[in-house]
C-alpha positions in Angstrom: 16.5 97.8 73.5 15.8 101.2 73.9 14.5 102.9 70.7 16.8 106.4 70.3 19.9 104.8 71.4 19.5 100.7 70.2 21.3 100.8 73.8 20.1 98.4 76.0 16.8 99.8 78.2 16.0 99.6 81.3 14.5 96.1 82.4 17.0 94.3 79.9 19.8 96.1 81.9 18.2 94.5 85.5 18.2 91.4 84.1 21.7 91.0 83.0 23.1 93.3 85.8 21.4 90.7 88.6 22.8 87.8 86.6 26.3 89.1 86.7 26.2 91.0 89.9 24.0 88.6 92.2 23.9 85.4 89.9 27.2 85.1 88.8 29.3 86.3 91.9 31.7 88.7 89.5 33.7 90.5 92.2 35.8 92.6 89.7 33.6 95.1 88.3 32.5 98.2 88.5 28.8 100.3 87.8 28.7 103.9 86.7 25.5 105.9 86.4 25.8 108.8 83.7 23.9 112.0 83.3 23.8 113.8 80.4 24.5 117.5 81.7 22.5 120.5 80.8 19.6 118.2 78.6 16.4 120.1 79.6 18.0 123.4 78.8 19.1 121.4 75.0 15.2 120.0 74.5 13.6 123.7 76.0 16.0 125.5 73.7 16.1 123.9 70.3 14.2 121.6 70.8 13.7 117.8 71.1 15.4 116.6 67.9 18.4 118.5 68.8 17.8 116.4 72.9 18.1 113.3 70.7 21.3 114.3 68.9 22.8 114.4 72.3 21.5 111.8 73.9 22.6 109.6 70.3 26.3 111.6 70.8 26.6 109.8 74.0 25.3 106.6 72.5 27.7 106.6 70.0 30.7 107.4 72.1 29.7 104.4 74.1 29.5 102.4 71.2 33.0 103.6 69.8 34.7 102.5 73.4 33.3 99.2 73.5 34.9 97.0 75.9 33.8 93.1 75.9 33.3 93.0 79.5 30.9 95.4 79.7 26.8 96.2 80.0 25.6 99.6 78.6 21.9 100.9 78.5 20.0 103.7 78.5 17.9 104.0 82.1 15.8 106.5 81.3 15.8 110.2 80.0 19.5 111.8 80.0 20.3 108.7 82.3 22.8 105.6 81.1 24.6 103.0 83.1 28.0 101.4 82.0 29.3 98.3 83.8 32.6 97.3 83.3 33.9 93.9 84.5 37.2 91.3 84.4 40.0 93.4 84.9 42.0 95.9 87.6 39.8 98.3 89.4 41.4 101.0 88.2 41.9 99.8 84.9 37.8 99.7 84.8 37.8 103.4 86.5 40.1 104.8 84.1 38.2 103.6 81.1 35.4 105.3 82.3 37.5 108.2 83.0 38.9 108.1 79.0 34.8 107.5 77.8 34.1 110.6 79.8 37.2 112.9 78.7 36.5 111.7 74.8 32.7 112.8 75.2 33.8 115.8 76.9 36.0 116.9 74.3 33.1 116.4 71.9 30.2 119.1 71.0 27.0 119.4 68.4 26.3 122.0 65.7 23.0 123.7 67.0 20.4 124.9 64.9 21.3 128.5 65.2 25.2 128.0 64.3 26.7 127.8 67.4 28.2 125.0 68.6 27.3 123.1 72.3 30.2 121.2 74.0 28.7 117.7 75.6 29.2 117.2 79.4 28.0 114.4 81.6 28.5 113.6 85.4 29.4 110.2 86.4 29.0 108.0 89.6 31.0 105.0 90.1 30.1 102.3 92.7 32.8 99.2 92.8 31.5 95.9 93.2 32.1 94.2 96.5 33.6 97.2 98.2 30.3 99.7 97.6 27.5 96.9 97.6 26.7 93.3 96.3 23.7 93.4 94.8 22.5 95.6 91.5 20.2 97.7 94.1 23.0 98.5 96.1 25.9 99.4 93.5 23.3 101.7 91.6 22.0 103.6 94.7 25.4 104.3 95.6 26.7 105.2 92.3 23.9 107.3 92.1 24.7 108.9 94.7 28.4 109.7 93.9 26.7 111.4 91.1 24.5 113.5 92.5 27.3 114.5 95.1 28.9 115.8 91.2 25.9 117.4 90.4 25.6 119.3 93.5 29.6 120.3 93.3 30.2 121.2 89.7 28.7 119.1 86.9 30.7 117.4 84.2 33.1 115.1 86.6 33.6 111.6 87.5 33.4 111.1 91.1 33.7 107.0 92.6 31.5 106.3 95.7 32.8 107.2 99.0 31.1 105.7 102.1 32.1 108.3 104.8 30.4 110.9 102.9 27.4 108.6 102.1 27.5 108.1 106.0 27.3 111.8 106.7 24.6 112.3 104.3 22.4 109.5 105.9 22.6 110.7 109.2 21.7 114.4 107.9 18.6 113.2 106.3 17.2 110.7 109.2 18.1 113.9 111.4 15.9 116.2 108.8 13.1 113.3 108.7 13.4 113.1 112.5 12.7 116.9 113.2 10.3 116.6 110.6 8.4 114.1 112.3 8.6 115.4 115.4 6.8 118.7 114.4 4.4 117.1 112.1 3.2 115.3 115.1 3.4 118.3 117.7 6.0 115.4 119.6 7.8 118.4 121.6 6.4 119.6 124.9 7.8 122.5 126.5 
């Protein structure tokens, strides 16, 4: 378990995500990765207690919206991952959505009196359709949420393969001219 949260941490989290995911075939499921919005600027500002407080908030909410089908932990830093099995797809996507809007709606009293109103981003990756194996569902629920973070933070966005697509062949494209000039591979 991790220690702030009493969450699950990281390793127990591969464990029982590869038993369900990969050991236990569930098809109906879905993983979301969670960032805790704006964190650094919390710990640089007031400090680390006040980091905890949040990260705890999120914990809590989590806790509050248990839902027996379900594996929460903490990864790592301001990062958590929910997965929700054993019912609708979009039943599981809308009680992510309804965790999200009730920590959204949420906010902590700050050391100097003011008041700071929680956010997180979320990606979703659905199992089967976005990947069948833990590795797969988190990179690309990972990736939906960076695709929030770079957009506007504090959103739920679900994986979407034609923009994964376009982002791979951007990269390789970006690694390939990089290559290509590292090793002086153009002649003219």
């Amino acid at each position: 378990f991790d220690i702030l949260t009493n969450l699950y941490n990281r390793r127990a989290l591969a464990r029982k995500a590869i038993s369900l995911i990969e050991t236990e075939n569930c098809h109906d499921g879905i993983l979301s990765v969670w960032d805790l919005d704006n964190l650094k600027y919390v710990n640089d500002t007031y400090g680390h207690d006040v980091g905890d407080r949040y990260l705890c908030l999120l914990a809590d909410i989590f806790r509050e919206y248990h839902y027996e089908n379900s594996v929460v932990a903490r990864l790592s830093g301001d990062e958590f991952i929910i997965i929700l099995h054993g019912d609708y797809i979009q039943n599981l996507i809308q009680r992510i959505k309804d965790i999200h809007t009730e920590f959204m709606n949420r906010e902590i009293k700050l050391p100097d009196g003011s008041r700071l109103h929680a956010s997180a981003s979320v990606g979703v990756a659905v199992f089967g359709a976005d990947g069948s194996t833990y590795a797969e569902l988190f990179r690309h629920a990972d990736f939906a949420l960076l695709e929030v973070k770079r957009s506007a933070k504090g959103y739920v966005r679900v994986f979407d393969k034609n923009t994964y697509e376009k982002d791979q062949i951007l990269v390789n494209s970006v690694m390939e001219l990089d290559r290509i000039i590292l090793e002086e591979d153009v002649r003219y």
